[in-house]
C-alpha positions as CSV (number, residue, x, y, z in Angstrom):
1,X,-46.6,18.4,-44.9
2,X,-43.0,18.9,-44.2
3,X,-40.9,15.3,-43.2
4,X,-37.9,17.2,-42.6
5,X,-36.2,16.8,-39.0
6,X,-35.1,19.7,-37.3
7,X,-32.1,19.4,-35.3
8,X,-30.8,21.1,-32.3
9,X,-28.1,24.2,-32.8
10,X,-24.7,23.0,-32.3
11,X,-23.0,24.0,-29.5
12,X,-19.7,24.8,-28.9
13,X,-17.3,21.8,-27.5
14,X,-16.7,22.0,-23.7
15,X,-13.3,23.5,-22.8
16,X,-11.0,20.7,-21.0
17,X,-11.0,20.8,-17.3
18,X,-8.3,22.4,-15.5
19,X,-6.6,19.8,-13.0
20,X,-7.0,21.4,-9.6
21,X,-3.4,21.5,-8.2
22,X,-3.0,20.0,-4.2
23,X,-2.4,21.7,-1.7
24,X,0.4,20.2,0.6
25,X,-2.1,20.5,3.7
26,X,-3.7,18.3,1.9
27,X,-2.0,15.5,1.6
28,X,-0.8,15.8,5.4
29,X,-4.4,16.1,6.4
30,X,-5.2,12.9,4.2
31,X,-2.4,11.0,5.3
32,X,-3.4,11.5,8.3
33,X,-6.8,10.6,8.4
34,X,-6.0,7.3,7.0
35,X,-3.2,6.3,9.7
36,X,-5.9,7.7,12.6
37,X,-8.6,5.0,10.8
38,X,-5.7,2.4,10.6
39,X,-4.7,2.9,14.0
40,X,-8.4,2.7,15.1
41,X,-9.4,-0.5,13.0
42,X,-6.6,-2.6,12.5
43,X,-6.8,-4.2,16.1
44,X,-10.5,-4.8,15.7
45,X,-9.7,-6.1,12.2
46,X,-7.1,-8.5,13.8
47,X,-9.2,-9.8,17.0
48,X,-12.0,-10.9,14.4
49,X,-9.3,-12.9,12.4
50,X,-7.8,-14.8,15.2
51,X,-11.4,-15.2,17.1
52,X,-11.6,-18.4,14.2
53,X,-8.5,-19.3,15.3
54,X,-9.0,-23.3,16.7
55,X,-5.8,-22.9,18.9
56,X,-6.2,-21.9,22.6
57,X,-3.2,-20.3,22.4
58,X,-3.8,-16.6,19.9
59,X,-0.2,-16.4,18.7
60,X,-0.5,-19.9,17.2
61,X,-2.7,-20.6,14.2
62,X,-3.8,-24.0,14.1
63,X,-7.0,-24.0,11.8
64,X,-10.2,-22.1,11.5
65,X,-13.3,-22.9,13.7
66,X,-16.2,-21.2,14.7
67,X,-16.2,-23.3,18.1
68,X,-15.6,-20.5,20.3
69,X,-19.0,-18.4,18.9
70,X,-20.7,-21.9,19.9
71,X,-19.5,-22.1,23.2
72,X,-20.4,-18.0,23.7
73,X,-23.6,-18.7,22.7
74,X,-24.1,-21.1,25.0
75,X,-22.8,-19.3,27.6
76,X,-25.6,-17.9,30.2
77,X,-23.8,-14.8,31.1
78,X,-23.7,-13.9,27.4
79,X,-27.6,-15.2,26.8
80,X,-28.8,-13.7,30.0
């Protein structure tokens, strides 16, 4: 009985990988996508920040509450 291993064939090392060189319609495209998403969620982003706000007043930051998801959920119109 034979207790040597037998090991696999050694294969040649893989050849580096080229680095794929942009396209400047890419960029624009990309760019542009991003601004389009920014545009889209940045005002959504900024109403659920200032919905804590504990001022009635928006453009004045007084402290953070959650009183005014209180007083929606208590609200029939909302519930109904």
């Amino acid at each position: 009985m034979s207790t040597t291993a037998t090991t696999a064939p050694r294969t040649a090392p893989l050849a580096p990988r080229r680095r794929r060189r942009l396209k400047p319609g890419w960029l624009v495209l990309n760019s542009n996508v991003v601004l389009t998403f920014l545009f889209l969620y940045a005002p959504i982003l900024i109403l659920v920040i200032f919905s804590f706000n504990a001022s009635r007043q928006q453009a004045v930051w007084v402290g953070f509450t959650i009183e005014w998801y209180g007083q929606m959920m208590r609200d029939e119109r909302v519930i109904a």
